[in-house]
ROSE-4610 file (N, C-alpha, C; in Angstrom, 1 decimal, always signed):
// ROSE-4610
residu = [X/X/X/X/X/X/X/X/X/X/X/X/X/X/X/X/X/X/X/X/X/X/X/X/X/X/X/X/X/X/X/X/X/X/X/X/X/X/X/X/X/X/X/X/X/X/X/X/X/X/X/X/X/X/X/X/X/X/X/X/X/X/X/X/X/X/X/X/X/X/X/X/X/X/X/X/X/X/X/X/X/X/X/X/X/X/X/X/X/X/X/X/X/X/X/X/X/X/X/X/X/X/X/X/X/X/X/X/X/X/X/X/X/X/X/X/X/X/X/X/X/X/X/X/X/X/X/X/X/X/X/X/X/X/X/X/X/X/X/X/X/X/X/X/X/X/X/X/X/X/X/X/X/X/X/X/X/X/X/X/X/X/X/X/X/X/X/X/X/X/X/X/X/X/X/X/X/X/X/X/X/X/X/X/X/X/X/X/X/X/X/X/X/X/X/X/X/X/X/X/X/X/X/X/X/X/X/X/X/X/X/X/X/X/X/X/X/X/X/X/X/X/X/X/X/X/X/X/X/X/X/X/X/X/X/X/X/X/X/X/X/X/X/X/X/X/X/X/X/X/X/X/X/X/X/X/X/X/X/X/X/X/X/X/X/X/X/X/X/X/X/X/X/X/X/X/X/X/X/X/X/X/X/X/X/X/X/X/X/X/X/X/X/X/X/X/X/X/X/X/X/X/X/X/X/X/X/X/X/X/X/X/X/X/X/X/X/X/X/X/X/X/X/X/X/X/X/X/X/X/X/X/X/X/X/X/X/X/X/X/X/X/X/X/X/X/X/X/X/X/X/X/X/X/X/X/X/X/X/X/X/X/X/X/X/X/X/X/X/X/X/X/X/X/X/X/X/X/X/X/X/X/X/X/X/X/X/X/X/X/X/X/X/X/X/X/X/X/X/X/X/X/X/X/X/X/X/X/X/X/X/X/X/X/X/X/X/X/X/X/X/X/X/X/X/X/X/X/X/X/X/X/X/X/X/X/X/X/X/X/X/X/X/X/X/X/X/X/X/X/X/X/X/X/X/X/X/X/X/X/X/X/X/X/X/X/X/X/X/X/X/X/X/X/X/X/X/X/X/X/X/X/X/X/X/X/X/X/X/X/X/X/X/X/X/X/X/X/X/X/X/X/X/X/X/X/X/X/X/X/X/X/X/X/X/X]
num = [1/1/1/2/2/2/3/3/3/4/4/4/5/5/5/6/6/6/7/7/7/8/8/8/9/9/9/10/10/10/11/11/11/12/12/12/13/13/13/14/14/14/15/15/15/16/16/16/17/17/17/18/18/18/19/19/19/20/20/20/21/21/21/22/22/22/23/23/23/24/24/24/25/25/25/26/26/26/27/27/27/28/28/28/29/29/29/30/30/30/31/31/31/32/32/32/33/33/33/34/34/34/35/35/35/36/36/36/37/37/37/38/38/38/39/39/39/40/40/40/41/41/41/42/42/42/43/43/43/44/44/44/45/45/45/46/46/46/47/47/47/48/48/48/49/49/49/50/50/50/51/51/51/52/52/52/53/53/53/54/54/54/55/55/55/56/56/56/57/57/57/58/58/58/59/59/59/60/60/60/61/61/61/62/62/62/63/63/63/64/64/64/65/65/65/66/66/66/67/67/67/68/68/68/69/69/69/70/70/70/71/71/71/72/72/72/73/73/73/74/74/74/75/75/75/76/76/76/77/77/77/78/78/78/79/79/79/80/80/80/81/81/81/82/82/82/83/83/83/84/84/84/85/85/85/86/86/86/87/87/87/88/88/88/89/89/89/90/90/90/91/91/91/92/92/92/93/93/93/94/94/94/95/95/95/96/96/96/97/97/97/98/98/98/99/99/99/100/100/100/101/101/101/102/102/102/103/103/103/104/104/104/105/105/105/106/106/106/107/107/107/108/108/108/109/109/109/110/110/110/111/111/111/112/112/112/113/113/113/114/114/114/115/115/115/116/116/116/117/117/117/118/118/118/119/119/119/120/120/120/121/121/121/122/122/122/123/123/123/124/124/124/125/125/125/126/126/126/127/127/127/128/128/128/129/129/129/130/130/130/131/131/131/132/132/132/133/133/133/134/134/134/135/135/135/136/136/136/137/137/137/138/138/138/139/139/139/140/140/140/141/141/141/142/142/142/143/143/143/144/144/144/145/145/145/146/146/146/147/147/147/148/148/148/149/149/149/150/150/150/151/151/151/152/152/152/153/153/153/154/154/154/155/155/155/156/156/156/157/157/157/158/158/158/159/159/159/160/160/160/161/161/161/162/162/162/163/163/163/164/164/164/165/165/165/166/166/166/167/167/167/168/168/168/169/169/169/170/170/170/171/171/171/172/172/172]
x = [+58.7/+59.5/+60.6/+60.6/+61.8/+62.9/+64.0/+65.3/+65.4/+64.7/+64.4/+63.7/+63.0/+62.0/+62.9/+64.1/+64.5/+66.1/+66.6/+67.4/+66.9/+65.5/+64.7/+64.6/+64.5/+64.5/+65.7/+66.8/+68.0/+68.5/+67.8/+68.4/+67.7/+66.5/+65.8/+66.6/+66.9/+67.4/+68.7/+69.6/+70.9/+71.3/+70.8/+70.7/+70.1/+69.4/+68.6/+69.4/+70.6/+71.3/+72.3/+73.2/+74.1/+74.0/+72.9/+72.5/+72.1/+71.9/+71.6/+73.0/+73.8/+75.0/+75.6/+75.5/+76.7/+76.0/+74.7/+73.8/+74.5/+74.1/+74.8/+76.4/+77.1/+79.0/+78.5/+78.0/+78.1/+77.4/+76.5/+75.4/+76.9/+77.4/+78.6/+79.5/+79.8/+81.1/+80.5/+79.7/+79.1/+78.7/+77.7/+77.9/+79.5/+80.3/+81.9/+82.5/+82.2/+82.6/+82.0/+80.8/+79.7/+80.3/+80.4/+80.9/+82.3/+83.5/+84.6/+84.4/+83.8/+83.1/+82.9/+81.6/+81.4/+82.4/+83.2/+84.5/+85.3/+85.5/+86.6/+86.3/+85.0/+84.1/+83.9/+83.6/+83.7/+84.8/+86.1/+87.2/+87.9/+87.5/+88.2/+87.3/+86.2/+85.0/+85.8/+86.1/+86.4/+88.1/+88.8/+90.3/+89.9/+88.8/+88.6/+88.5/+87.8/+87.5/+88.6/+89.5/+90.1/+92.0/+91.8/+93.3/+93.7/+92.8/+92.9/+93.0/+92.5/+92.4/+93.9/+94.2/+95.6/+96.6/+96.5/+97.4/+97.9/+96.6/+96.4/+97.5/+97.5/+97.6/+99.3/+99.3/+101.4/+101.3/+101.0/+101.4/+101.2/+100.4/+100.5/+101.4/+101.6/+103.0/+105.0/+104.6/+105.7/+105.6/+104.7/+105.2/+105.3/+104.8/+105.4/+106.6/+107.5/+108.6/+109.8/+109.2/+109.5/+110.2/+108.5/+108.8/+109.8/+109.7/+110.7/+112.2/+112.0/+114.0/+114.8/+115.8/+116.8/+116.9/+117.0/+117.5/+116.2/+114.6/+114.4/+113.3/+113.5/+112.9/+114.0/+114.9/+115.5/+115.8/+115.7/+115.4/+113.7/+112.8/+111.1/+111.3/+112.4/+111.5/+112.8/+112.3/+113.6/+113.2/+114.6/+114.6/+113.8/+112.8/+112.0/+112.5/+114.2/+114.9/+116.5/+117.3/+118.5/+118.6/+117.7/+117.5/+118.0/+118.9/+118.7/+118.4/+118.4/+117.1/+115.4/+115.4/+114.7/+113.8/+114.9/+115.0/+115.0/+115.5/+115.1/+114.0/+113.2/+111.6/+110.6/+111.2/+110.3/+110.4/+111.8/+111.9/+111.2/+111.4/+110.8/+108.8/+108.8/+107.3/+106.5/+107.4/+107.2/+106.9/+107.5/+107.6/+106.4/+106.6/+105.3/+104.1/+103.7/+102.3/+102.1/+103.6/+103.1/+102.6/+102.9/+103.1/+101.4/+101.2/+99.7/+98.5/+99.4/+98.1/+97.9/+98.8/+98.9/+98.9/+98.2/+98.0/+96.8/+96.1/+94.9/+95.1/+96.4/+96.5/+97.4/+97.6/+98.2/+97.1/+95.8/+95.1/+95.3/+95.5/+95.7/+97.0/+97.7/+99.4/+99.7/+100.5/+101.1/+101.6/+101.9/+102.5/+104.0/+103.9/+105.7/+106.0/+105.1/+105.6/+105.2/+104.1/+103.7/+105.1/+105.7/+106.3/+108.1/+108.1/+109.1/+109.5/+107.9/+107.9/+107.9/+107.5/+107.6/+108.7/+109.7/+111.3/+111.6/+112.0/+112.5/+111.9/+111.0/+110.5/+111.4/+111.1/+111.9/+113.7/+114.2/+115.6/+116.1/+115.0/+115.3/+115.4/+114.0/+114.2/+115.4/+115.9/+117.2/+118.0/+118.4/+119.3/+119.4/+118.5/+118.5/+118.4/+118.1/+118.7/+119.9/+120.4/+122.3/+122.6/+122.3/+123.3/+123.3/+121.8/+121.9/+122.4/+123.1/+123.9/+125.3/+125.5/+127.2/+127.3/+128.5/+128.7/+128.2/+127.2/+126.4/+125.8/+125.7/+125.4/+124.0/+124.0/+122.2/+121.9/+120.8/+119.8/+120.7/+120.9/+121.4/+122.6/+123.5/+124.8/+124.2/+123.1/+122.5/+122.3/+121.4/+120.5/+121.6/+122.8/+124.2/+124.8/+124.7/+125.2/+124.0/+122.8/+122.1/+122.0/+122.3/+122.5/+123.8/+125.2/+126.2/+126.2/+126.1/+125.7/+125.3/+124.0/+123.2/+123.7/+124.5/+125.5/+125.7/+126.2/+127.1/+126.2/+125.1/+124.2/+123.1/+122.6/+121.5/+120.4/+119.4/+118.6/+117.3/+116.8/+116.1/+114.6/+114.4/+113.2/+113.7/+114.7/+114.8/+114.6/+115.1/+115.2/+113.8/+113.1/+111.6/+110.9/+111.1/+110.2/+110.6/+112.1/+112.1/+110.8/+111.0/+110.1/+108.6/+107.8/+106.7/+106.7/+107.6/+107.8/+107.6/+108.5/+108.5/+107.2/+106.7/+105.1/+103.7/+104.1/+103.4/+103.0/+104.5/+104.9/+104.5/+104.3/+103.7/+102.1/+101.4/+100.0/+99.3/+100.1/+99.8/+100.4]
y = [+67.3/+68.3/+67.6/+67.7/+67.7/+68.3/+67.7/+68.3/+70.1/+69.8/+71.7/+72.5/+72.4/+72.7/+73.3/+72.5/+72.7/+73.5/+73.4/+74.4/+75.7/+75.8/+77.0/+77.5/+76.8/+77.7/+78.2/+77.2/+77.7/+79.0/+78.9/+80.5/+81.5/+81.0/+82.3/+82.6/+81.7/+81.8/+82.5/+81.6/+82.3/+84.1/+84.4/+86.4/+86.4/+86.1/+86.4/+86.4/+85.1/+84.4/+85.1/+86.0/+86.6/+88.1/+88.6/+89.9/+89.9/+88.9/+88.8/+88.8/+88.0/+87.8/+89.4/+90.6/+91.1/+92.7/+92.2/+93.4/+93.3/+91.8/+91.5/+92.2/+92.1/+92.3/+94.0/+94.6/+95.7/+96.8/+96.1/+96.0/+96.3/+95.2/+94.6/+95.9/+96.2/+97.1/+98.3/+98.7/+100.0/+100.2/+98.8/+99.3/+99.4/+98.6/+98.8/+100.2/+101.0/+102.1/+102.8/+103.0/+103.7/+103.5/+102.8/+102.3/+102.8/+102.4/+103.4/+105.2/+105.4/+107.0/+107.7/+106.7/+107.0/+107.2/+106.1/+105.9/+107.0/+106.6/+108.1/+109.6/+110.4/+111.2/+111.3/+110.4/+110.3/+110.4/+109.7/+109.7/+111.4/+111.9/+113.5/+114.0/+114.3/+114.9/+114.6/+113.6/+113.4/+113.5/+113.6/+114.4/+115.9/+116.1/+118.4/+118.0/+117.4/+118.1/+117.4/+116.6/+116.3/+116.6/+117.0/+117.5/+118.4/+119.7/+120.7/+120.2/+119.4/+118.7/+118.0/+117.5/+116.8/+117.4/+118.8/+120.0/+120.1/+120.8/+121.2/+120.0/+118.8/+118.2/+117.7/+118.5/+118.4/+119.4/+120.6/+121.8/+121.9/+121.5/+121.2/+120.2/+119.4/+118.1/+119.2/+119.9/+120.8/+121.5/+122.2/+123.5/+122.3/+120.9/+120.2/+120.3/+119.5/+119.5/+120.8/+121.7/+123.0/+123.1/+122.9/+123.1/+122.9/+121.2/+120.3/+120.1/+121.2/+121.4/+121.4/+121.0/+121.5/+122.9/+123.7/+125.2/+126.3/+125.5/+126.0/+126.0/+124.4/+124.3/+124.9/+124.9/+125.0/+126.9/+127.5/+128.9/+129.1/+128.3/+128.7/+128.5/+127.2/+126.8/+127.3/+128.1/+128.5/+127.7/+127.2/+126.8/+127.2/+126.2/+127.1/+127.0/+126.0/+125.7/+125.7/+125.3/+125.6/+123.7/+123.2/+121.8/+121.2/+120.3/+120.2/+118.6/+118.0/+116.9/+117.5/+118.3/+118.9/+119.6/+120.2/+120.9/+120.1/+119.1/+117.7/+117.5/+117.1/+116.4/+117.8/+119.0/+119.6/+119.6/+119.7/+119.5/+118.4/+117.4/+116.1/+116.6/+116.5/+116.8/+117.2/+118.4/+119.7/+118.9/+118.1/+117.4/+116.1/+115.5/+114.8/+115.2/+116.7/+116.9/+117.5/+118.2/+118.9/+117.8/+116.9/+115.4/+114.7/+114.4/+113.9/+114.8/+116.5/+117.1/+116.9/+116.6/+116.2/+114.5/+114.1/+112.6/+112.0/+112.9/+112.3/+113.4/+113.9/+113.8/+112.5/+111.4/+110.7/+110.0/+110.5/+109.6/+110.4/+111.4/+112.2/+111.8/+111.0/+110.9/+109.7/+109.6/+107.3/+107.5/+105.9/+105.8/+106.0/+105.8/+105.8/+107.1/+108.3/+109.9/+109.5/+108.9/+109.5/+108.6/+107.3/+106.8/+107.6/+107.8/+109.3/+110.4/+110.8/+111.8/+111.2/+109.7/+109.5/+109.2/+109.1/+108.5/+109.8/+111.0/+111.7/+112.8/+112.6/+112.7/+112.1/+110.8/+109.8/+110.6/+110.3/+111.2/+112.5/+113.5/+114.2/+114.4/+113.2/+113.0/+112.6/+111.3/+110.9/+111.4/+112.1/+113.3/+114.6/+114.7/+115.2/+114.6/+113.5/+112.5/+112.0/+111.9/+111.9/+112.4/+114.2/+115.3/+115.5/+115.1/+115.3/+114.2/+113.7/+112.2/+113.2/+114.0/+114.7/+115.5/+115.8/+116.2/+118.1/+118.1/+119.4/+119.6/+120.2/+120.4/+121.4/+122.2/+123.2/+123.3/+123.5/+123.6/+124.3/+125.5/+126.7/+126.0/+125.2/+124.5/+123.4/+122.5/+121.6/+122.3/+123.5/+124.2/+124.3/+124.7/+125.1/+124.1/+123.0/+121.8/+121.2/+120.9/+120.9/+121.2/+122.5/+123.8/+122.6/+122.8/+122.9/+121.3/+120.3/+119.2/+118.8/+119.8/+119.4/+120.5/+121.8/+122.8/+121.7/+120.7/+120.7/+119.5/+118.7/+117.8/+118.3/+117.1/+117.9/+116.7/+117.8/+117.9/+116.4/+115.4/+114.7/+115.3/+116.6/+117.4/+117.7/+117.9/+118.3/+117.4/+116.2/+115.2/+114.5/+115.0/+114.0/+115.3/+116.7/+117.7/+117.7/+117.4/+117.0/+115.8/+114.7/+113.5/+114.3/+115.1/+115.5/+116.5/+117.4/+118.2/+117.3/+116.1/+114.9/+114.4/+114.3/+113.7/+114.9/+115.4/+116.9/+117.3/+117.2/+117.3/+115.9/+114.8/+113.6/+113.7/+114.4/+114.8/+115.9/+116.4/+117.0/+116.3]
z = [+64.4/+63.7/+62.9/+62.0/+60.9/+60.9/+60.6/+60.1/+59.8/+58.6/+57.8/+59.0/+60.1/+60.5/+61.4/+61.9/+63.5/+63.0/+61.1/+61.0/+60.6/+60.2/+60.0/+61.7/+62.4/+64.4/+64.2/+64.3/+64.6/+63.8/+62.7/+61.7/+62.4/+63.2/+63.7/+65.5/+65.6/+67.0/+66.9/+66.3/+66.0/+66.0/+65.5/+65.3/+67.0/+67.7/+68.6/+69.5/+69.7/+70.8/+70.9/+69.2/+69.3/+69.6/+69.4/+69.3/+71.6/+71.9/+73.3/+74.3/+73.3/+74.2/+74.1/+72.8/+72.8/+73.6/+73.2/+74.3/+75.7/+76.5/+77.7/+77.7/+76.9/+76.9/+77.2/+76.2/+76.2/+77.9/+78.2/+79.3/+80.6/+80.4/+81.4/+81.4/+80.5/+80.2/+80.7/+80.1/+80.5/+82.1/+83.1/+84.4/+84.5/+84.8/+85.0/+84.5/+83.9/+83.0/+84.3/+84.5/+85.2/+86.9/+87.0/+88.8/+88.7/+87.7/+87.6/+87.9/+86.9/+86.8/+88.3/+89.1/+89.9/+91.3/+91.3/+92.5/+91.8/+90.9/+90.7/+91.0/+90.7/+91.5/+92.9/+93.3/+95.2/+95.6/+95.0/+95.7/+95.0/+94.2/+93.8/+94.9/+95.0/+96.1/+97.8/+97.9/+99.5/+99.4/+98.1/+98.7/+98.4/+98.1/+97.6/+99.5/+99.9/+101.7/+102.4/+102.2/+102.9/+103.3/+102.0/+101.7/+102.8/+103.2/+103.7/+104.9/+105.7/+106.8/+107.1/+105.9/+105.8/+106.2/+105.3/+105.4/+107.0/+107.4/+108.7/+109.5/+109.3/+110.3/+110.2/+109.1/+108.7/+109.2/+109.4/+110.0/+111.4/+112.1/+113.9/+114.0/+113.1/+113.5/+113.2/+112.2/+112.0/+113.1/+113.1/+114.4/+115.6/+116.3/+117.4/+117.1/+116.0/+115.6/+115.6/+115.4/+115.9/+117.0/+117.4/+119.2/+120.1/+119.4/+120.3/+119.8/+118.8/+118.7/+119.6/+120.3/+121.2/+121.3/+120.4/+120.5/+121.4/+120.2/+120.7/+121.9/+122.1/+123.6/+124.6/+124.9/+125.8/+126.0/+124.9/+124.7/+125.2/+125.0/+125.3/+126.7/+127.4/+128.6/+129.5/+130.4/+131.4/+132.3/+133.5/+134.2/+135.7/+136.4/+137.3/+138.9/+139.0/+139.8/+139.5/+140.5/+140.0/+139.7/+140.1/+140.3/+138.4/+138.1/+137.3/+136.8/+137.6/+137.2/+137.2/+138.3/+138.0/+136.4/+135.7/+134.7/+133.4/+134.0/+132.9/+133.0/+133.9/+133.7/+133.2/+133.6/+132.7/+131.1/+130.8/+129.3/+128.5/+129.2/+128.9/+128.8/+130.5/+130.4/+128.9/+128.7/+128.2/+126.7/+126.6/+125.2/+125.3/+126.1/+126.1/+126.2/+126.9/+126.9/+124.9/+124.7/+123.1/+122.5/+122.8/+121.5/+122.1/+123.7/+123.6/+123.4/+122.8/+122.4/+120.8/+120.3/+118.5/+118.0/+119.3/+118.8/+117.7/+117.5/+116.8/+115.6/+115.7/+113.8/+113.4/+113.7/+113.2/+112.0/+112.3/+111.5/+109.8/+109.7/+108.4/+107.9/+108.4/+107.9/+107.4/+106.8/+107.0/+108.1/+108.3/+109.5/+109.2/+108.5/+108.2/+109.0/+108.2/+108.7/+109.8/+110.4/+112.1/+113.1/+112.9/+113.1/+112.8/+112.1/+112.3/+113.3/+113.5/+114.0/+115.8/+115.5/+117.6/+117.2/+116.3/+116.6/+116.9/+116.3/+116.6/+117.8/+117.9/+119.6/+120.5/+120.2/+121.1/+121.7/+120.1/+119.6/+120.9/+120.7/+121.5/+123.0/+123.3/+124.9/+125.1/+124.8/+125.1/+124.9/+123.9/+123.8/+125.2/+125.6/+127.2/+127.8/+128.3/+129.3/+129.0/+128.1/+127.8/+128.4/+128.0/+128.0/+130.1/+130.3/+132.1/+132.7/+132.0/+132.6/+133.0/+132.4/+132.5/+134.0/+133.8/+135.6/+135.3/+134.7/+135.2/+136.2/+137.1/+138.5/+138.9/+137.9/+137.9/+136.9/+136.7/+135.7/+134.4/+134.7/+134.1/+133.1/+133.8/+133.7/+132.4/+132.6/+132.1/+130.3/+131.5/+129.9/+128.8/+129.0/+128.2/+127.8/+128.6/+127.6/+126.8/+127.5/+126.0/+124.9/+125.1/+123.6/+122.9/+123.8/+123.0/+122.7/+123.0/+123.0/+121.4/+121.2/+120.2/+118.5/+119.3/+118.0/+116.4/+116.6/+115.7/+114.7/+115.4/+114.9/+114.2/+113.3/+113.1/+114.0/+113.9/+114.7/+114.4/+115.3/+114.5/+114.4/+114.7/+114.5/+112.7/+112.3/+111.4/+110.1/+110.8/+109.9/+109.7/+110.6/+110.5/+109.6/+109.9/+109.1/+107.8/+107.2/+105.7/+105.4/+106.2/+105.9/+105.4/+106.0/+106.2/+105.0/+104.7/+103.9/+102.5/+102.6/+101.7/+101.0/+101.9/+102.4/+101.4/+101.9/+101.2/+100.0/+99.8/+98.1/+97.3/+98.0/+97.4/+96.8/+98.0/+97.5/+96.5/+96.1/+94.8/+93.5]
């Protein structure tokens, strides 16, 4: 082969090699475009069924948080003795069984919110084991300083249900 021979290939090759490369670029871009498309469709598809699930699972953690207000646990749960240590382990109880029945919505939440919500769980146990630290003597006595104890604070039920409330309004 000759000189002329092997720049007569390369004029034929040339068109061939660039028309190959920009097929390939284009080829590239388009699956990538395609596999975007597709994730982005799966992920709107599994938050359309999930969201509602989500919901659900701030609204059983709100109504716990409810629950476990000072005002109005201690208004739901009367005393079933004049005992008031007594009267304490059921409040407490009373707050631990609400809370290991709403444990497996922690998976719909961040942790941050689920981690909130055991602090201010937490918050309020101790907040009744404080207040039954005082020279209250029966339940009844107890139940009344709990209330008045907690009047003038706010509440860490309250402060974790803004969080969630917070949380909420993030997903739309």
């Amino acid at each position: 082969m000759n000189g002329e021979e092997i720049l007569r290939l390369f004029a034929y090759l040339l068109p061939a090699v660039v028309t190959g490369v920009v097929a390939f670029y284009f080829f590239k871009m388009h699956t990538k475009n395609e596999e975007g498309r597709r994730r982005y469709l799966l992920h709107k598809e599994t938050q359309k069924n999930t969201i509602p699930i989500r919901l659900q699972a701030y609204e059983r953690m709100a109504l716990f948080l409810e629950r476990i207000s000072i005002p109005s646990l201690v208004v739901r749960i009367a005393p079933k003795s004049t005992k008031k240590n007594e009267y304490e382990s059921l409040l407490i109880n009373n707050i631990e069984k609400e809370f290991d029945h709403n444990l497996s919505q922690q998976i719909y939440m961040s942790d941050d919110c689920w981690n909130i919500i055991k602090a201010a769980k937490s918050a309020t146990i101790q907040s009744i084991r404080k207040t039954a630290m005082s020279e209250s003597d029966t339940a009844d006595k107890l139940r009344e300083d709990i209330l008045n104890a907690t009047m003038d604070k706010s509440s860490p039920s309250t402060t974790a249900l803004s969080y969630i409330k917070k949380e909420i309004r993030e997903l739309w």
